[in-house]
C-alpha positions as CSV (number, residue, x, y, z in Angstrom):
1,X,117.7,102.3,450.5
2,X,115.6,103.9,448.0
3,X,112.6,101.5,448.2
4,X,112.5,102.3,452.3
5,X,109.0,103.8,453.1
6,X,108.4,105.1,456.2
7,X,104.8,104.4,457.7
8,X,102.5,106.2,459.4
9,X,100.4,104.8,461.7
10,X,97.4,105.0,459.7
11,X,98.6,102.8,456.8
12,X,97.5,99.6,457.1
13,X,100.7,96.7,456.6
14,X,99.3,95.8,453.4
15,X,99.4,99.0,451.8
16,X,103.3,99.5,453.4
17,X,103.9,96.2,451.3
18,X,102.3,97.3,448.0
19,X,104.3,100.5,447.9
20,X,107.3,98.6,448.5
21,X,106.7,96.5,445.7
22,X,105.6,98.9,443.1
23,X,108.6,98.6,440.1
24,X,110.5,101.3,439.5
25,X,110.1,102.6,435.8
26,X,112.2,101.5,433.1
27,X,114.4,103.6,431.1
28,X,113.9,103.1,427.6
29,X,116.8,101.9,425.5
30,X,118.6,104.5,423.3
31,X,117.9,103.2,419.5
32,X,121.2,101.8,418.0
33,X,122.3,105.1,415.8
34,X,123.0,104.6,412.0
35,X,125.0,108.4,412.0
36,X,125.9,110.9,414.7
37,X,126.6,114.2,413.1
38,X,127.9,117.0,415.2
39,X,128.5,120.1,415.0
40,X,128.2,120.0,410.9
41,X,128.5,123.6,408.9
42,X,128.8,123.6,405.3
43,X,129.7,127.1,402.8
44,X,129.4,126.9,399.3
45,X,132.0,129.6,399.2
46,X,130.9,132.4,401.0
47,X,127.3,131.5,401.4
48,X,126.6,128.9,404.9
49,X,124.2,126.6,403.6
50,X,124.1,124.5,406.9
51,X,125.1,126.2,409.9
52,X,126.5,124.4,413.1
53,X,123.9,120.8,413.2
54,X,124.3,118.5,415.3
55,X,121.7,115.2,414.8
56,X,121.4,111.3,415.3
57,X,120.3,109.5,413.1
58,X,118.9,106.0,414.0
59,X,118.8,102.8,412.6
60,X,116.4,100.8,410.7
61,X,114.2,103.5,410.8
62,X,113.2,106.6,408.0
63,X,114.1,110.1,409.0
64,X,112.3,112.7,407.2
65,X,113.7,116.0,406.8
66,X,111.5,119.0,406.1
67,X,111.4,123.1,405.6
68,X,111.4,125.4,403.4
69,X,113.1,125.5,400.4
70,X,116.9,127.3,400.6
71,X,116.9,125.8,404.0
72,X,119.7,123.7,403.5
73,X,118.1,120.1,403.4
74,X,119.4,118.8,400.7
75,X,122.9,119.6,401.4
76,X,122.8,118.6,405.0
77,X,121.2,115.1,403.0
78,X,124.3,115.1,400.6
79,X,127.0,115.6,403.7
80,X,126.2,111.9,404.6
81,X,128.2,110.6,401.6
82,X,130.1,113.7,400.4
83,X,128.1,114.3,397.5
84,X,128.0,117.8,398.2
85,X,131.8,118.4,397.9
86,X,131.3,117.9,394.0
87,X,129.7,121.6,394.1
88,X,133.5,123.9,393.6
89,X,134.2,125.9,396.4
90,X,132.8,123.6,399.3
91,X,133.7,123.8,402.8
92,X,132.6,121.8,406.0
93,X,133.5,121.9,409.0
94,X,132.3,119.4,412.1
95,X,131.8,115.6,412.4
96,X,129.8,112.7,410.5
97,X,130.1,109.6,411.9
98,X,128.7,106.7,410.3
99,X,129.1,103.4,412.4
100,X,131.4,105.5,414.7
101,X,133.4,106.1,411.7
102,X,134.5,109.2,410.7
103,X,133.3,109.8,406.4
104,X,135.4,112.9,406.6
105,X,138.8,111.3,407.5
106,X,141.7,111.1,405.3
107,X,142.0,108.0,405.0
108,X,138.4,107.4,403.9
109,X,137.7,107.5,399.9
110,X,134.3,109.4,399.3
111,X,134.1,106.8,396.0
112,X,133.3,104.3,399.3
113,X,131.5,106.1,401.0
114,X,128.7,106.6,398.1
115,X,128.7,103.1,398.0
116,X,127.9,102.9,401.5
117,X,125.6,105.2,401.6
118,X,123.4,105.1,398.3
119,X,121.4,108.2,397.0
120,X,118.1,108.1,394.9
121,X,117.2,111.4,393.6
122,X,114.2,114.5,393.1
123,X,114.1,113.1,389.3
124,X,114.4,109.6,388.6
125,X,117.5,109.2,386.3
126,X,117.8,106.2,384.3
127,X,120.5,105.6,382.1
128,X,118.8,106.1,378.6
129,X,121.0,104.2,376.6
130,X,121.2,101.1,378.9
131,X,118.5,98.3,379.3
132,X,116.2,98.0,382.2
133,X,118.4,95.2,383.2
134,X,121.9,97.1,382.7
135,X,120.7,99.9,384.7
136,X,120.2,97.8,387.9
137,X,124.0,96.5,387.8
138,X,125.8,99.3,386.5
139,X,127.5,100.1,389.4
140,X,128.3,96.4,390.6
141,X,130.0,96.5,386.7
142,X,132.0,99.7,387.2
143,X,132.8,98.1,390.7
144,X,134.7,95.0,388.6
145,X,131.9,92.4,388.8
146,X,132.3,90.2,386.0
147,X,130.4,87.1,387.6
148,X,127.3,86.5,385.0
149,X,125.6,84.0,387.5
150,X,125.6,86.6,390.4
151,X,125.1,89.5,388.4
152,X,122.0,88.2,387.4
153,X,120.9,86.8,390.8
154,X,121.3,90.6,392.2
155,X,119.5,92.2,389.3
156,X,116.4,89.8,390.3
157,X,117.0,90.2,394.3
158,X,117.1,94.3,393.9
159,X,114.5,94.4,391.7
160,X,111.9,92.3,394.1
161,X,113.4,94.9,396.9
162,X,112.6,97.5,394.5
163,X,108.8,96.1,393.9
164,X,109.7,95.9,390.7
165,X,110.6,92.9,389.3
166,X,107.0,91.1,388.4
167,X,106.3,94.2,386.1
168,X,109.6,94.3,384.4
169,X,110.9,90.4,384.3
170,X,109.8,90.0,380.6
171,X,111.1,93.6,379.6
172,X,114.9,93.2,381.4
173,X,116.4,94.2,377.5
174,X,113.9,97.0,377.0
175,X,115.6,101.0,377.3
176,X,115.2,101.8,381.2
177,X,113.7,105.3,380.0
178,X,110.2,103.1,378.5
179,X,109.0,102.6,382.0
180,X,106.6,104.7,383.4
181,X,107.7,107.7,386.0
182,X,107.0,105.8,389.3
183,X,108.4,102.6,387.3
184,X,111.7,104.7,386.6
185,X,112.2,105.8,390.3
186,X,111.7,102.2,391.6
187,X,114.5,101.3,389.3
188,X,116.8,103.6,390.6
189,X,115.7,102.4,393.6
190,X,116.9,99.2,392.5
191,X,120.1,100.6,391.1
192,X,121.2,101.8,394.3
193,X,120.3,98.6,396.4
194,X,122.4,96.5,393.7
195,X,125.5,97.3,395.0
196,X,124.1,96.7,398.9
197,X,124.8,99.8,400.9
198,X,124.1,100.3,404.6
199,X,121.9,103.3,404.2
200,X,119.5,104.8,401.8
201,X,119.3,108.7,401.1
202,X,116.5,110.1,399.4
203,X,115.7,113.8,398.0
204,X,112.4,114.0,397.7
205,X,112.0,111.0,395.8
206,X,107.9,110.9,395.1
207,X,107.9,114.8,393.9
208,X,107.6,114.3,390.2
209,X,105.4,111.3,390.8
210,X,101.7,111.0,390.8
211,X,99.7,109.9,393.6
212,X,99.2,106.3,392.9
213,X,103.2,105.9,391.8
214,X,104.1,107.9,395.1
215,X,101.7,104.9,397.4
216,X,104.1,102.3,396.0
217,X,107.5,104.5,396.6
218,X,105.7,105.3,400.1
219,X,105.4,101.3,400.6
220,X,108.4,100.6,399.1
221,X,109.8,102.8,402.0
222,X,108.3,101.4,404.4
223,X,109.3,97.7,403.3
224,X,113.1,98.6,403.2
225,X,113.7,99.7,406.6
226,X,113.3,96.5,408.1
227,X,116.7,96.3,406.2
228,X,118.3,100.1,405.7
229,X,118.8,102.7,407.4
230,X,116.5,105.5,405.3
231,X,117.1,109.1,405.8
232,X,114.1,111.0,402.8
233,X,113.9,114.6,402.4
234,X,110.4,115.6,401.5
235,X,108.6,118.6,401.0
236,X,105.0,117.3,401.9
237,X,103.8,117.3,405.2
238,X,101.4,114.3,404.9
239,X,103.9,111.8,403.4
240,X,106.1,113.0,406.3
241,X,103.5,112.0,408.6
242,X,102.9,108.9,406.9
243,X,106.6,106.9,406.2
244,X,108.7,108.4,408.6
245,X,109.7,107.4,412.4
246,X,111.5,110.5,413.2
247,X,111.7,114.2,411.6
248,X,114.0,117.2,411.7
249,X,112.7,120.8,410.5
250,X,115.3,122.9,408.8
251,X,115.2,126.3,408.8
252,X,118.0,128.7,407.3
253,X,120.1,126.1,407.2
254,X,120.0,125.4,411.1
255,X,118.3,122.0,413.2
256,X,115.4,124.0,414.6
257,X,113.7,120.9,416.3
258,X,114.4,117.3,416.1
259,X,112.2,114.0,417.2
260,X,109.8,111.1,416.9
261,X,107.4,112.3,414.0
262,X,104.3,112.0,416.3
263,X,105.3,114.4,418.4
264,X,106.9,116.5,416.0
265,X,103.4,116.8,413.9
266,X,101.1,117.0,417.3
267,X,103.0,118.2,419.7
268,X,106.1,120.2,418.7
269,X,108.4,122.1,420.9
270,X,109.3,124.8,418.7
271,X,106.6,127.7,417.6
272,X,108.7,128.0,414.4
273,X,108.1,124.1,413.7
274,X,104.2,124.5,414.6
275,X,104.2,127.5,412.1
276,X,105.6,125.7,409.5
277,X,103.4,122.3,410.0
278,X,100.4,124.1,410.1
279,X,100.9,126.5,407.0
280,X,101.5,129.5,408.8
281,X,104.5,130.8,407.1
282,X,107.0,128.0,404.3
């Protein structure tokens, strides 16, 4: 009944027919979600560092999220594979789904969920007395990988992920600490896609980095979520702009606004978020 149009006696029978044919829009398709986090709050004993966030998270795609420092970025980044709870005296309370699973169930081993959810952190952190090639399979070894053949095939597989492998193929016994510093965060880059999680977290991963190292980390990025789920936090406004497909802003540890990144960075809902974007105040 909806597509009924009633005529007038003006309207010629060819304009009656075209406005019963015009198509009625489409909806578009919700993105298939990676995590659904609701209602999370976190205390590090008395102090709320995250206070009652609720956020999807979709897949194949990099969310970036940004604020001021203290605002609780990093922690809400840590609650998606429980690395937060090694900081004594932490509480959360709330939901964080991951697949429609539930990471905060009894049942589920947070040693898992880290390998599910990998984490490449602010300072690139080689293992200094490992080679360049032990670095990379450290964790498939502590997992009990004994295979030599496939130990080496995924020490060449994550280091081409990584970028990484053509400037390091002759050098796999050298100390992981003689690279360069973009060189070191790509292989922990590597390190963490070695033992193939579902997602990648980042905090601030390019901040120690100069600006040609932080173009290949960027790229690297953006090459990766074709296969990961990438959730960055990141300081700098332009390289959210640049790598990610959605953004949250932070402040005081709440979600204050939450979206595609273009509209977020040109058209944002919140005067806080505008503030911040534009320098006023962060």
């Amino acid at each position: 009944m909806d597509n009924l149009v009633m005529a007038t006696p003006e309207q010629s029978v060819t304009e009656r027919v075209e406005r019963i044919a015009q198509p009625t829009p489409s909806i578009e398709p919700a993105p298939p979600l990676t995590f659904a986090v609701k209602n999370l709050s976190i205390w590090y004993g008395e102090k709320r560092a995250i206070d009652n966030v609720t956020l999807d998270v979709a897949s194949n795609a990099v969310t970036a999220i940004i604020g001021p420092s203290g605002c609780g970025k990093s922690t809400f980044l840590r609650a998606l594979n429980r690395m937060h709870e090694l900081v004594p005296k932490t509480r959360m309370e709330g939901t964080v789904l991951l697949h429609g699973e539930d990471l905060y169930s009894r049942s589920v081993d947070p040693a898992i969920v880290r390998r599910r959810v990998g984490m490449v952190f602010q300072k690139s952190n080689p293992f200094p007395t490992m080679t360049i090639g032990e670095n990379v399979i450290v964790g498939l070894r502590l997992n009990g990988v004994r295979n030599q053949k496939f130990l080496n095939e995924r020490l060449e597989k994550s280091l081409r992920m990584a970028a990484l492998w053509d400037e390091v193929k002759d050098d796999l016994h050298k100390p992981g600490t003689s690279l360069s510093g973009g060189q070191q965060q790509r292989l922990c880059i590597a390190r963490a896609l070695a033992v193939e999680p579902e997602v990648i977290l980042m905090d601030e991963p390019c901040s120690a980095l100069d600006p040609i190292a932080t173009a290949k980390i960027e790229e690297l990025i953006y090459e990766l979520k074709a296969r990961y789920t990438i959730v960055t936090v990141t300081h700098n406004m332009q390289q959210a702009g640049r790598i990610s497909d959605y953004t949250a802003f932070f402040y005081l540890g709440r979600l204050i606004e939450f979206g595609p990144t273009t509209k977020i960075f040109t058209n944002p809902s919140e005067r806080q978020t505008e503030d911040y974007i534009t320098g006023r105040f962060g």
